[in-house]
Biopython code that builds the backbone (N, CA, C, O; Angstrom):
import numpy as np
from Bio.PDB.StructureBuilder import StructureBuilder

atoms = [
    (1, "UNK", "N", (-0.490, -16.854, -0.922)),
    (1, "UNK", "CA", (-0.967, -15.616, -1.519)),
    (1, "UNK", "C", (0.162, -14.964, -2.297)),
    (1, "UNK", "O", (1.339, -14.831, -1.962)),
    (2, "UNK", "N", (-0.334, -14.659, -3.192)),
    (2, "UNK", "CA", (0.900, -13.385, -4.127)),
    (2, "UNK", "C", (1.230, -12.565, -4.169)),
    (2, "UNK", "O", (0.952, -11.856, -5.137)),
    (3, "UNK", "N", (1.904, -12.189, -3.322)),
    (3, "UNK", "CA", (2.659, -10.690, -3.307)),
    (3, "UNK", "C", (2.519, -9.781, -4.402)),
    (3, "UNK", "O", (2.014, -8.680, -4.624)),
    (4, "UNK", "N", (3.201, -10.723, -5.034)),
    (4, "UNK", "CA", (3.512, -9.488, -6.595)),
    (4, "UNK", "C", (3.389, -8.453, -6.828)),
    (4, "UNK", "O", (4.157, -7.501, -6.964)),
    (5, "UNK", "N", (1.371, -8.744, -6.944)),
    (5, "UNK", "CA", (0.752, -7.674, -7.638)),
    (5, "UNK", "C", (0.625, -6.693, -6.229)),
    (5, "UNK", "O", (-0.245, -5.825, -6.165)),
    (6, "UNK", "N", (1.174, -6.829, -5.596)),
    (6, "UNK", "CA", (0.607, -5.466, -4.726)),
    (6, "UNK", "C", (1.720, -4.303, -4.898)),
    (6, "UNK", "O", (1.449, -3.301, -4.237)),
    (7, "UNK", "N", (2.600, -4.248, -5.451)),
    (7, "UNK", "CA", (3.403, -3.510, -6.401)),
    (7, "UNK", "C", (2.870, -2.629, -5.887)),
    (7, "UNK", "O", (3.004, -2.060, -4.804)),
    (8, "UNK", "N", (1.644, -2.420, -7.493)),
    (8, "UNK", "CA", (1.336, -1.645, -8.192)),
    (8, "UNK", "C", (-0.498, -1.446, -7.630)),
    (8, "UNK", "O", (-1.306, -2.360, -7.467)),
    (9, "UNK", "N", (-0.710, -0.046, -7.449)),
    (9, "UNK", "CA", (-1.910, 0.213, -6.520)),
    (9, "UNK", "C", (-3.131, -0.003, -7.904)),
    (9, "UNK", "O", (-2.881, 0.256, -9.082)),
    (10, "UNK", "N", (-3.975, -0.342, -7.566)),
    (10, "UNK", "CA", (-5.396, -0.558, -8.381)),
    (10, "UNK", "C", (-5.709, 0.944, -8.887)),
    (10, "UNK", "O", (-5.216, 1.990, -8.466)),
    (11, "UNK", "N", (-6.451, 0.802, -9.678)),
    (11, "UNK", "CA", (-6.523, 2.064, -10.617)),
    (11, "UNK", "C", (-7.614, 3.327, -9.996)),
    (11, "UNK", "O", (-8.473, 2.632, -9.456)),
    (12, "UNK", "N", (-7.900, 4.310, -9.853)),
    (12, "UNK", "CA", (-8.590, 5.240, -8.629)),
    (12, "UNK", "C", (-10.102, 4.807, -8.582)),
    (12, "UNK", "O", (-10.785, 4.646, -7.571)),
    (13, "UNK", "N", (-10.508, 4.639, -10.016)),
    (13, "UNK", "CA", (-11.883, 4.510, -10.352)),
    (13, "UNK", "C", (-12.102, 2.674, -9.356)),
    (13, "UNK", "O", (-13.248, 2.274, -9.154)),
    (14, "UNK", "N", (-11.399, 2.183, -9.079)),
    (14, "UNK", "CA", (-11.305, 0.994, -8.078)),
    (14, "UNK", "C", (-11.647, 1.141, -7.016)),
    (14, "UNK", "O", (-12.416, 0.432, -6.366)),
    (15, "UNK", "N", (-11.089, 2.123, -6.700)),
    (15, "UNK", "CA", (-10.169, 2.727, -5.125)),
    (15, "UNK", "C", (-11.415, 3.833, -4.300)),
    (15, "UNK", "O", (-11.940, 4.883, -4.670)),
    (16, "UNK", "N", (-11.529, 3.126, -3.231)),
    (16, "UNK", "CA", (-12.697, 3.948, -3.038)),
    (16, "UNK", "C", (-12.221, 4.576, -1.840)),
    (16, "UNK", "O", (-13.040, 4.752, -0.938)),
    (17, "UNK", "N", (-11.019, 4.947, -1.679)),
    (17, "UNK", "CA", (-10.071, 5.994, -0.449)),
    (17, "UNK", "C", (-10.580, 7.442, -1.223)),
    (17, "UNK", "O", (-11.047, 7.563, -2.355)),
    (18, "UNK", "N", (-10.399, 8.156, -0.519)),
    (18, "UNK", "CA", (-10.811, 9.515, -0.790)),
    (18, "UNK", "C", (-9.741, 10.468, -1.270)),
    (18, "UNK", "O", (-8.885, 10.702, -0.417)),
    (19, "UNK", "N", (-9.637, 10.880, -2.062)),
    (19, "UNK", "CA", (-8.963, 12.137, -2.814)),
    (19, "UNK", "C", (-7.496, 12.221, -1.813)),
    (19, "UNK", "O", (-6.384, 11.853, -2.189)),
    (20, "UNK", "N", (-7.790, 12.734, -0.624)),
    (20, "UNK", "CA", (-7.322, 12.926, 0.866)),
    (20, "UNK", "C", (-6.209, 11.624, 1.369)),
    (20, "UNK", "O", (-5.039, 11.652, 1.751)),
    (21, "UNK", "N", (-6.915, 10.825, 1.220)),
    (21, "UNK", "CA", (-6.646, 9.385, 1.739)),
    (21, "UNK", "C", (-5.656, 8.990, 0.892)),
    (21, "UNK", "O", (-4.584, 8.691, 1.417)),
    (22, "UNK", "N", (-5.769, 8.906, -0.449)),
    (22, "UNK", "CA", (-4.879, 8.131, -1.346)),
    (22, "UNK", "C", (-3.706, 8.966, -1.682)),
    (22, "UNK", "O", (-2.626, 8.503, -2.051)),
    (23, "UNK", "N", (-4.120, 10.889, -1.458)),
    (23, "UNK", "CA", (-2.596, 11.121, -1.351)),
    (23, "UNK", "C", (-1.985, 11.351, -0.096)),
    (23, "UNK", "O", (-0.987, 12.070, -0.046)),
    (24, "UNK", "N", (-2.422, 10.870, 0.851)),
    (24, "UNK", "CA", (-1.678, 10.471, 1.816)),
    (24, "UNK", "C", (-0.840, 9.259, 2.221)),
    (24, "UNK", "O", (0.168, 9.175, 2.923)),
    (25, "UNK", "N", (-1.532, 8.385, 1.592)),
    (25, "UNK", "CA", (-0.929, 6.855, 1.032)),
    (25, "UNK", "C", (0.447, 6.679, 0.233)),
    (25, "UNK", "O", (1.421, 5.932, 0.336)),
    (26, "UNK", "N", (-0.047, 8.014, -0.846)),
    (26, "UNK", "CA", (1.358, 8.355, -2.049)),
    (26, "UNK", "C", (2.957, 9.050, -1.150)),
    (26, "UNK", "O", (4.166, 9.017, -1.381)),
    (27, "UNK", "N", (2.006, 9.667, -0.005)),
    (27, "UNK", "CA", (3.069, 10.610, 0.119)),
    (27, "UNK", "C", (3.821, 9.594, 1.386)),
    (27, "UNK", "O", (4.984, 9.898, 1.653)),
    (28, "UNK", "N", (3.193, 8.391, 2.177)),
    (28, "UNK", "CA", (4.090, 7.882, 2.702)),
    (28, "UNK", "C", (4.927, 6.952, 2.117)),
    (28, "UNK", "O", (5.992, 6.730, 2.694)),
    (29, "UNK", "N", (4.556, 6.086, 0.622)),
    (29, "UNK", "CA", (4.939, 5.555, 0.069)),
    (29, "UNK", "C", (5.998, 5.947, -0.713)),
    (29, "UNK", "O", (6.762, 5.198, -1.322)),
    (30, "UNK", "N", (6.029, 7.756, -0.658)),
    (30, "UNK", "CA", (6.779, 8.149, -1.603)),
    (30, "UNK", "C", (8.212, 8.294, -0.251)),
    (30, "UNK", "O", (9.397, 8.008, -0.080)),
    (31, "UNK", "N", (7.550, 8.658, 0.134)),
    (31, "UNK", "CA", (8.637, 8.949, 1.655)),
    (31, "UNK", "C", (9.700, 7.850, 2.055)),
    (31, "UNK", "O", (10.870, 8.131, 2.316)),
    (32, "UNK", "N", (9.112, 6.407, 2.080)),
    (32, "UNK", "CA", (9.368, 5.123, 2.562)),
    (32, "UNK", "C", (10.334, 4.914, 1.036)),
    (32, "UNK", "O", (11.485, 5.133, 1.416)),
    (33, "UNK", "N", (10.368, 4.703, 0.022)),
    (33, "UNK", "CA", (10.859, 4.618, -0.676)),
    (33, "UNK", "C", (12.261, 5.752, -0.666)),
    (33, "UNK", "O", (13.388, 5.298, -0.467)),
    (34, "UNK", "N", (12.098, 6.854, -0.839)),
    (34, "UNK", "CA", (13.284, 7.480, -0.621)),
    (34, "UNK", "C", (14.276, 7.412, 0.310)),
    (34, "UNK", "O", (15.474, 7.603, 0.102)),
    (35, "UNK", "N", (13.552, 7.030, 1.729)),
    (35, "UNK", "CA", (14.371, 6.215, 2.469)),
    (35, "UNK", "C", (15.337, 5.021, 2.192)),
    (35, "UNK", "O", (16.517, 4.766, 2.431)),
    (36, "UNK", "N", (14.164, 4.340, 1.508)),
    (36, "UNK", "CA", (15.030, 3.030, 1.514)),
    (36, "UNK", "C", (16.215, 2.830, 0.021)),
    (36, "UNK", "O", (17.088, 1.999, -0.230)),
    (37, "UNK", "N", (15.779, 3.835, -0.590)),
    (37, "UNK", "CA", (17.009, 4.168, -1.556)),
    (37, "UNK", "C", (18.582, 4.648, -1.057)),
    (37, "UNK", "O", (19.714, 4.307, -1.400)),
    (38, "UNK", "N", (17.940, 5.787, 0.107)),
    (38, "UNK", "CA", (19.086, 6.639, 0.723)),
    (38, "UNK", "C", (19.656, 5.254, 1.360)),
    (38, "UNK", "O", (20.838, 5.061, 1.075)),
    (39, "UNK", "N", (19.039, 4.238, 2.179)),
    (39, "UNK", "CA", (19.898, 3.170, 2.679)),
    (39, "UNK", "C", (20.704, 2.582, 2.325)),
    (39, "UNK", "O", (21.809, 2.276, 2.774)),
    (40, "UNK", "N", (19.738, 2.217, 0.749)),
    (40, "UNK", "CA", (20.879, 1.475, 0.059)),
    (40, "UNK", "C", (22.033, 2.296, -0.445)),
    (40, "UNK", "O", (23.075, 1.677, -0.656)),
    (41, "UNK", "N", (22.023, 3.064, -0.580)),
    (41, "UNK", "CA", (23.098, 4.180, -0.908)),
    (41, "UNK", "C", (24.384, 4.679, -0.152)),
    (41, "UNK", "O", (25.304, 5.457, -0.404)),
    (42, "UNK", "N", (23.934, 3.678, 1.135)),
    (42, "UNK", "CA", (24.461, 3.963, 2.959)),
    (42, "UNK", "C", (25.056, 2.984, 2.668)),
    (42, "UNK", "O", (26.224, 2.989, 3.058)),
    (43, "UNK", "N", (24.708, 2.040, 2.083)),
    (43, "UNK", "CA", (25.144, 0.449, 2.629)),
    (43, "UNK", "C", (24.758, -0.084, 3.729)),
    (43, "UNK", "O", (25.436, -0.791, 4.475)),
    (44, "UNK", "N", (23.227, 0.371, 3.908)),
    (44, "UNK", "CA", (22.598, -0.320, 5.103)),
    (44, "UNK", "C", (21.253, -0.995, 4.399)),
    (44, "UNK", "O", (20.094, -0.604, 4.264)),
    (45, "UNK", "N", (21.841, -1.987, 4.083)),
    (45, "UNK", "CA", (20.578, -2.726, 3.451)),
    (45, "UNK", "C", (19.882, -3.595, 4.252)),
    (45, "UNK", "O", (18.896, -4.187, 3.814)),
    (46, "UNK", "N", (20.375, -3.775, 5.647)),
    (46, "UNK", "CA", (19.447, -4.441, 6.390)),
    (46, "UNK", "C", (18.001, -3.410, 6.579)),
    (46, "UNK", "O", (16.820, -3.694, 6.383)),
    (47, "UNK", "N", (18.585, -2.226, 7.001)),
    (47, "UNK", "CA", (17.610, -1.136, 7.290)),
    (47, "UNK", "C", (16.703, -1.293, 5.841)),
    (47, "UNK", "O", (15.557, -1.736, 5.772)),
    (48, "UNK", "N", (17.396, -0.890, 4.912)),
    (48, "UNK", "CA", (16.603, -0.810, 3.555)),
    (48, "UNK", "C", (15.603, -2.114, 3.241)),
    (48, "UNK", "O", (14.529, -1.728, 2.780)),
    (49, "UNK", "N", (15.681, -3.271, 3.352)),
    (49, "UNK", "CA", (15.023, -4.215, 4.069)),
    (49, "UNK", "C", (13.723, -4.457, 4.361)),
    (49, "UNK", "O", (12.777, -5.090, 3.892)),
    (50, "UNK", "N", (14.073, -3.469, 5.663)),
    (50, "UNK", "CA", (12.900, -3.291, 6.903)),
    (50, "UNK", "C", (12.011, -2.231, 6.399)),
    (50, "UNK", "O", (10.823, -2.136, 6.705)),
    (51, "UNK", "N", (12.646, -1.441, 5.615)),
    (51, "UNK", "CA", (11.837, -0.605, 5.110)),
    (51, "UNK", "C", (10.744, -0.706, 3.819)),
    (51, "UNK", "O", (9.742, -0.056, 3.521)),
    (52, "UNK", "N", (11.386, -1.752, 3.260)),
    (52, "UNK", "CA", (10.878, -2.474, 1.908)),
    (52, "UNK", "C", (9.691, -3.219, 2.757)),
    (52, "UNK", "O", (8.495, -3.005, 2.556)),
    (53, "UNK", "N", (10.151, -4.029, 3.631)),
    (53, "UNK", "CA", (8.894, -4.665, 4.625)),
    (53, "UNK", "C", (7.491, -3.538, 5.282)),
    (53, "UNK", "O", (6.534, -3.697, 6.040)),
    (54, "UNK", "N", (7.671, -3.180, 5.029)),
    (54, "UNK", "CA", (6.858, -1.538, 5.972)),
    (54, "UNK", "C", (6.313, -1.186, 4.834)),
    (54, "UNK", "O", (5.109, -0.933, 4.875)),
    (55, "UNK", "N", (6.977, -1.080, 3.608)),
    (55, "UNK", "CA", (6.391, -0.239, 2.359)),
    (55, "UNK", "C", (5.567, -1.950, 1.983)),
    (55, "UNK", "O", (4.773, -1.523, 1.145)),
    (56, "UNK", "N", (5.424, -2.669, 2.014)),
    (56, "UNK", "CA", (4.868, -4.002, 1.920)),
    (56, "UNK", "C", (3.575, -4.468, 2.661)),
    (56, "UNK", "O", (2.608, -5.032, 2.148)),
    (57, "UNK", "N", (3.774, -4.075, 4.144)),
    (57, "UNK", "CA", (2.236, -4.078, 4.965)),
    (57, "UNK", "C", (2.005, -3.048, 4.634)),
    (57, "UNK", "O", (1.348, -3.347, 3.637)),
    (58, "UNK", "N", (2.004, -1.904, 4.651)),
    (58, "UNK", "CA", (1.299, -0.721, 4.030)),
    (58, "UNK", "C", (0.184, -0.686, 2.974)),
    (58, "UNK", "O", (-0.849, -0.021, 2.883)),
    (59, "UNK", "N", (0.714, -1.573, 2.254)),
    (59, "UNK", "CA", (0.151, -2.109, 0.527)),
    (59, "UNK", "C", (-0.860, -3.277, 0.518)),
    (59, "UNK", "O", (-1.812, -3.349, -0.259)),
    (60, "UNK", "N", (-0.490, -4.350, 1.642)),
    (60, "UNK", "CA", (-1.380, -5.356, 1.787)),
    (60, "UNK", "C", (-2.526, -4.696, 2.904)),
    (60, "UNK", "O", (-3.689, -5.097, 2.871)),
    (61, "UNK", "N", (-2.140, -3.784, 3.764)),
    (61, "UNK", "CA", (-3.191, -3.310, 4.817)),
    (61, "UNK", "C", (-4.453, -2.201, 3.593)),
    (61, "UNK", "O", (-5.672, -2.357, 3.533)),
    (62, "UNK", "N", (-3.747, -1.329, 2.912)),
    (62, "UNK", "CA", (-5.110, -1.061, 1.833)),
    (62, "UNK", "C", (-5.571, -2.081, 0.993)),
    (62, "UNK", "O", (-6.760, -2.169, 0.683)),
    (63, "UNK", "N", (-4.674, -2.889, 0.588)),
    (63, "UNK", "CA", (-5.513, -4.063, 0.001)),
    (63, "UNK", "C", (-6.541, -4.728, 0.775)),
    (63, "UNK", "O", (-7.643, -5.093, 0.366)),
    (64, "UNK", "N", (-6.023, -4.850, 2.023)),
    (64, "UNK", "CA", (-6.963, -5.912, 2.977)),
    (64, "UNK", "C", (-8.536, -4.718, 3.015)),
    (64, "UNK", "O", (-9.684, -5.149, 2.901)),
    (65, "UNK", "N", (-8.237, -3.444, 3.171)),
    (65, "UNK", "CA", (-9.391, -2.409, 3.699)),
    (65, "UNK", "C", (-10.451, -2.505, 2.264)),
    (65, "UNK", "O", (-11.669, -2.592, 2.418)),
    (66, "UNK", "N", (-9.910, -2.483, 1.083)),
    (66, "UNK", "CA", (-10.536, -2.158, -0.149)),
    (66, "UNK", "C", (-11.145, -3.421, 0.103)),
    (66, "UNK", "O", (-12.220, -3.254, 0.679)),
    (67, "UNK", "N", (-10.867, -4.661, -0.110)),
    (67, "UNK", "CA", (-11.114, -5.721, -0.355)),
    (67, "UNK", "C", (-12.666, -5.967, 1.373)),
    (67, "UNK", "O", (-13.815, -6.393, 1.491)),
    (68, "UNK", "N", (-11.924, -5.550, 1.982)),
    (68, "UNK", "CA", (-13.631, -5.163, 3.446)),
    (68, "UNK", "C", (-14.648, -4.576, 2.863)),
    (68, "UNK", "O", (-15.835, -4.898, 2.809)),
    (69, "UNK", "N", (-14.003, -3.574, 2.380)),
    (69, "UNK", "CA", (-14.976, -2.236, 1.974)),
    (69, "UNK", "C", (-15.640, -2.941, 0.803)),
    (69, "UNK", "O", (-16.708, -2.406, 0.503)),
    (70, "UNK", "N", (-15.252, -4.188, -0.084)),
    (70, "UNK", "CA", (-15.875, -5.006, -1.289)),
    (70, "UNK", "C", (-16.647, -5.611, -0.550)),
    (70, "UNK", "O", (-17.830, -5.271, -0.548)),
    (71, "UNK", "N", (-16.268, -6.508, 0.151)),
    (71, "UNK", "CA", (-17.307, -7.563, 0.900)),
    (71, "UNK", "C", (-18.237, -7.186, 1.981)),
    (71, "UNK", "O", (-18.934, -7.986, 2.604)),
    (72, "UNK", "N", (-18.184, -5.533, 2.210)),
    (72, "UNK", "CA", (-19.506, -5.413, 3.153)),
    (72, "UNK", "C", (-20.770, -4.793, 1.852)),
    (72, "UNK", "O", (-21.963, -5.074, 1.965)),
    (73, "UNK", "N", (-20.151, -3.830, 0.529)),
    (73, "UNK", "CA", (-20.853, -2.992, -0.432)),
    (73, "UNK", "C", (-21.504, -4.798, -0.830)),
    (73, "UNK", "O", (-22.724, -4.850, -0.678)),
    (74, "UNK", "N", (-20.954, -5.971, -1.221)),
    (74, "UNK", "CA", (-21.454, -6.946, -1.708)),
    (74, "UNK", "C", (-22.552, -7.062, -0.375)),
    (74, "UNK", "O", (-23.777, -7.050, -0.501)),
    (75, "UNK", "N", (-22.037, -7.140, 0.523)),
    (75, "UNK", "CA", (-23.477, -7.960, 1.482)),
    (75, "UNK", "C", (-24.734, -7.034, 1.950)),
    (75, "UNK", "O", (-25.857, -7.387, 2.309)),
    (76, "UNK", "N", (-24.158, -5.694, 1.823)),
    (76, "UNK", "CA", (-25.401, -4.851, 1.396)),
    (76, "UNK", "C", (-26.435, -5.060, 0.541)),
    (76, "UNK", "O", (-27.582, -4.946, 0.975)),
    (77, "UNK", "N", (-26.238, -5.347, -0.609)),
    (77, "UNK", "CA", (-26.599, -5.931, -1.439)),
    (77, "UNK", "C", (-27.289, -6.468, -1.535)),
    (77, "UNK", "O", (-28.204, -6.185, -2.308)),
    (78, "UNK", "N", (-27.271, -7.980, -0.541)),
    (78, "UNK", "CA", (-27.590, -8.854, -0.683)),
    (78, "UNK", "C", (-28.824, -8.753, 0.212)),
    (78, "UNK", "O", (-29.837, -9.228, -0.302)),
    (79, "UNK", "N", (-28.979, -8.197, 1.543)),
    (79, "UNK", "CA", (-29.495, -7.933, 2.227)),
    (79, "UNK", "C", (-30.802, -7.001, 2.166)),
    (79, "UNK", "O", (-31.411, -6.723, 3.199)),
]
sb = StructureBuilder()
sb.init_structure("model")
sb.init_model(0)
sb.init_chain("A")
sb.init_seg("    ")
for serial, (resi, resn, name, xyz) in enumerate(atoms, 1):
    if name == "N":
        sb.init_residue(resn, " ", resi, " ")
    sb.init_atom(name, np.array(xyz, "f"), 0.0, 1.0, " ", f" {name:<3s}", serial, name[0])
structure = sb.get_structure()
């Protein structure tokens, strides 16, 4: 699977988290990141790291939820 693109979050009109939800998402992402800047800034890049890892499942765990939330709206559907 490809990491890559999970960068960068899907566009809102995608995103079916709630107003609520997605800036709560921003604000830990924004959080986790400033951390892991201040680390590297420490010279603790193992920590910075672990934190890059964390800001990483974070990103694949809404990916994984959006991508549920696709495949149950599809089997509705179908049903």
């Amino acid at each position: 699977m490809n990491h890559s693109n999970l960068n960068s979050l899907p566009p809102k009109s995608l995103d079916n988290d709630s107003d609520e939800d997605q800036e709560e998402f921003q604000e830990k992402l924004s959080a986790l990141e400033n951390h892991k800047n201040e680390c590297r800034l420490e010279g603790k890049y193992v920590e910075a790291q672990m934190v890059q890892n964390r800001i990483n499942e974070l990103k694949i765990e809404k990916s994984n939820r959006k991508l549920e939330r696709l495949l149950q709206s599809h089997t509705n559907e179908v049903i």
